[in-house]
C-alpha positions in Angstrom: 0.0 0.0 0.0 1.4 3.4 -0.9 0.6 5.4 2.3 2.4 8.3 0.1 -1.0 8.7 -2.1 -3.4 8.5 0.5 -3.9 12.4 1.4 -6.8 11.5 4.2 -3.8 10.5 6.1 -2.6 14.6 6.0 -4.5 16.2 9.4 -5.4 20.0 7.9 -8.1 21.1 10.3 -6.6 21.3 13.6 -3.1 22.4 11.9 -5.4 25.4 10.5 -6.8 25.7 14.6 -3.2 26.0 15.8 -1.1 28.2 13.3 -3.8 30.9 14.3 -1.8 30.6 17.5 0.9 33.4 18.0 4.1 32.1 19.2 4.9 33.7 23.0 8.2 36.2 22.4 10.3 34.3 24.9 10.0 31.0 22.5 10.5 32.5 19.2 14.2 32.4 19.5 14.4 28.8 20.9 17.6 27.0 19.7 17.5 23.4 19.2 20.2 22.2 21.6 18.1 23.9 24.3 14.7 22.2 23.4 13.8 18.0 25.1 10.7 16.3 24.0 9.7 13.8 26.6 7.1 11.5 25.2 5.0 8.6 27.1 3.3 6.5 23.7 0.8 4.8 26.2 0.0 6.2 30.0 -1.9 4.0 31.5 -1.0 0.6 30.2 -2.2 -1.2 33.3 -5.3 0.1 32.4 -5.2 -1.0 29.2 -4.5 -4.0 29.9 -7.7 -4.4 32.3 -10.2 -2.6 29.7 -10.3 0.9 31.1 -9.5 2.6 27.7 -10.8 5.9 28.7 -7.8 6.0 31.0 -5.4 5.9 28.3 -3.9 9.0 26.9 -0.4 9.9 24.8 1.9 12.1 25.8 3.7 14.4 24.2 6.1 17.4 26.7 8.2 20.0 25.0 10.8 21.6 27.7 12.6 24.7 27.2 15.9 24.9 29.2 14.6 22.7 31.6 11.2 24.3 31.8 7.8 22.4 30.7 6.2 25.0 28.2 4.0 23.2 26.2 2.2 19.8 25.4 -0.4 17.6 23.8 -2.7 15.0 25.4 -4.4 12.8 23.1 -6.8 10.0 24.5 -7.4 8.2 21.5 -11.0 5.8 23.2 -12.3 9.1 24.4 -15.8 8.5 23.6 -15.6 4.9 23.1 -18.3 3.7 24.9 -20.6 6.0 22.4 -21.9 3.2 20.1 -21.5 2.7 16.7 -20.7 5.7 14.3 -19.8 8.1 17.4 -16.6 9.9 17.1 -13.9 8.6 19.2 -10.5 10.5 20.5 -10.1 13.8 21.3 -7.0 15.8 21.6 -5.8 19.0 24.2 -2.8 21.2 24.0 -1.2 24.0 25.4 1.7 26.5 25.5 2.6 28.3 28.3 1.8 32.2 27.8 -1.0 31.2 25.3 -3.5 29.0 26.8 -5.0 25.8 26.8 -7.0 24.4 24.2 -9.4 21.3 23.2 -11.1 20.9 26.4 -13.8 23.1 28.5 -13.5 23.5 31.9 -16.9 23.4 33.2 -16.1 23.2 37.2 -18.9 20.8 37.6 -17.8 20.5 41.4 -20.5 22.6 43.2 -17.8 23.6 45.9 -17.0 19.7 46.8 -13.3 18.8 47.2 -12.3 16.1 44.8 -9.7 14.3 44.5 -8.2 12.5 42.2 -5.4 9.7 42.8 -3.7 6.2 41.2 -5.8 3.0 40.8 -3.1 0.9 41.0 -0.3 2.0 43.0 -1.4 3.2 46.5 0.4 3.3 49.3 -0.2 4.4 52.8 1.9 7.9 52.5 -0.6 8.3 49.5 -3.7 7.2 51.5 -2.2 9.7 54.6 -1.9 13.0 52.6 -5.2 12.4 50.3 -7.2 12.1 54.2 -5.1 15.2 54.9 -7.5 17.0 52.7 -10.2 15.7 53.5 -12.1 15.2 50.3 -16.1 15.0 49.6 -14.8 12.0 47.1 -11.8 10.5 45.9 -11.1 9.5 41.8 -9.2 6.9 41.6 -8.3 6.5 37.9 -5.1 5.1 35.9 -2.7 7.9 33.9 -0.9 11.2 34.8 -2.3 12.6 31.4 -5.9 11.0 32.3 -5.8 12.5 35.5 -4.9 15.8 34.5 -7.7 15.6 32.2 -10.3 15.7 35.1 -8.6 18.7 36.1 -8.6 20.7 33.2 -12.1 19.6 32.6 -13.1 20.4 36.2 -14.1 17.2 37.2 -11.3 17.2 39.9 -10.1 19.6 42.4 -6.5 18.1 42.9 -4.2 15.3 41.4 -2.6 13.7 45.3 0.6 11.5 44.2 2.5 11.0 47.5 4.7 8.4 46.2 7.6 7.7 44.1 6.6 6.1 40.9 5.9 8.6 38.0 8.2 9.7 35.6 9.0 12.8 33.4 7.5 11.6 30.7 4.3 11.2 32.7 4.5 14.5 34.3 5.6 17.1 31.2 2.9 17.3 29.0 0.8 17.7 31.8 2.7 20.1 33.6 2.5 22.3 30.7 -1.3 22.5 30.0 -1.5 22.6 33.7 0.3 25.8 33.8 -0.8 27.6 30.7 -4.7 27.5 31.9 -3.2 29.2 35.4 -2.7 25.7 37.6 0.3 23.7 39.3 1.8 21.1 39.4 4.8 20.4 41.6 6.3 17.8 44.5 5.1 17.8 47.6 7.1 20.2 49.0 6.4 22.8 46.0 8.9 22.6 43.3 8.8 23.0 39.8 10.1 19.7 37.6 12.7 20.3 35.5 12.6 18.5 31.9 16.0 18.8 30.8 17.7 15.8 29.0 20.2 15.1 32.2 17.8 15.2 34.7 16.9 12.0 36.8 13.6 10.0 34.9 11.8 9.5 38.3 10.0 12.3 40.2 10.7 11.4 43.4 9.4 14.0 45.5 5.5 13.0 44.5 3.1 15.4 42.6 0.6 17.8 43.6 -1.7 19.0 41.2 -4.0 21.3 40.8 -6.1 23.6 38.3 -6.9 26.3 41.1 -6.1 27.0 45.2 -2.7 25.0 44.7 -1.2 26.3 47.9 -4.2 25.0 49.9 -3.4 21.5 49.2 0.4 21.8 49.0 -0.3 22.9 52.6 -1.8 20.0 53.7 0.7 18.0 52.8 1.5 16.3 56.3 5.5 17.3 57.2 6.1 13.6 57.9 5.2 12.9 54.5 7.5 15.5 53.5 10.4 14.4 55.7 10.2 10.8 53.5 10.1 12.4 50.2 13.4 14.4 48.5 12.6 17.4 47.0 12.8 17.7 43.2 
């Protein structure tokens, strides 16, 4: 099959969406050397594995010096369970300075604290600091990128990773959408990740996320769950 020939294959509508974009004036001058693309093919493979496609989502983190600026999350079954005929997979990206786009935030909350946390790799630290918060409900899905999703969307107050475990590839895309709609996400002890290409893969200070009020749930962040976690 010559793939070549086969111009269905060429995306043209969302390319037309984002060259209407301006590029912010720090980023115009980017050079290549100081540019690291950190890319996670499938987040949530456990998941994946056990049926929960919703939970799946690509990654795709563009750092700048170290610094997450932009990034797509595509979660190809969005919309699976639709039926026949429905349209299936959506895609959101950001740049910092610029915004957020492909997703509505429609803060569906009504003034409960939700959080959202793993499915599959809980520990007690994570259990201690998510009670620490005390939540009206607790998400517990599969994926960094899915995750982040509820955020954006609204559907989440707070992303509550107490743990070791995640790695930059989980946590720069993300990051990066997270930041350009206003939100934060850091370790527990309230630093930035750096993305650049020497850095260690784990993040082993945790993540706390959030779309809004980040400090409030950085702050309740018990200290012994600080003392057992290295800062990023």
């Amino acid at each position: 099959m010559d793939l070549s020939q086969d111009d269905s294959l060429i995306e043209m509508k969302d390319s037309e969406e984002v060259l209407k974009v301006k590029c912010p004036d720090d980023l115009k001058d980017v050079k290549p050397g100081e540019v690291c693309i950190w890319v996670d093919p499938v987040d949530g493979t456990t998941e994946y594995t056990q049926g929960f496609l919703d939970h799946v989502t690509v990654l795709i983190g563009v750092a700048v010096n170290g610094k997450a600026v932009g990034g797509v999350i595509h979660q190809p079954y969005y919309n699976y369970q639709a039926g026949p005929g429905a349209p299936m997979g959506r895609t959101m990206w950001g740049i910092v300075g610029v915004g957020c786009f492909g997703c509505e935030n429609k803060d569906s909350l009504g003034g409960k604290r939700v959080i959202t946390t793993t499915r599959s790799h809980g520990t007690e630290a994570v259990q201690e600091t998510i009670d620490a918060m005390q939540p009206d409900e607790v998400l517990r899905v599969g994926g960094a990128g899915h995750k982040v999703l509820l955020l954006l969307e609204g559907r989440a107050s707070a992303y509550i990773f107490a743990s070791p475990g995640c790695k930059k590839w989980d946590t720069c895309a993300p990051q990066a959408l997270l930041n350009s709609m206003g939100g934060k996400l850091t370790d527990v002890h309230g630093n930035l990740y750096e993305y650049h290409k020497e850095v260690k893969h784990r993040n082993m200070g945790g993540v706390i996320a959030a779309a809004r009020n980040h400090e409030f749930y950085l702050s309740r962040v018990p200290q012994s769950i600080k003392d057992q976690l290295p800062a990023a």
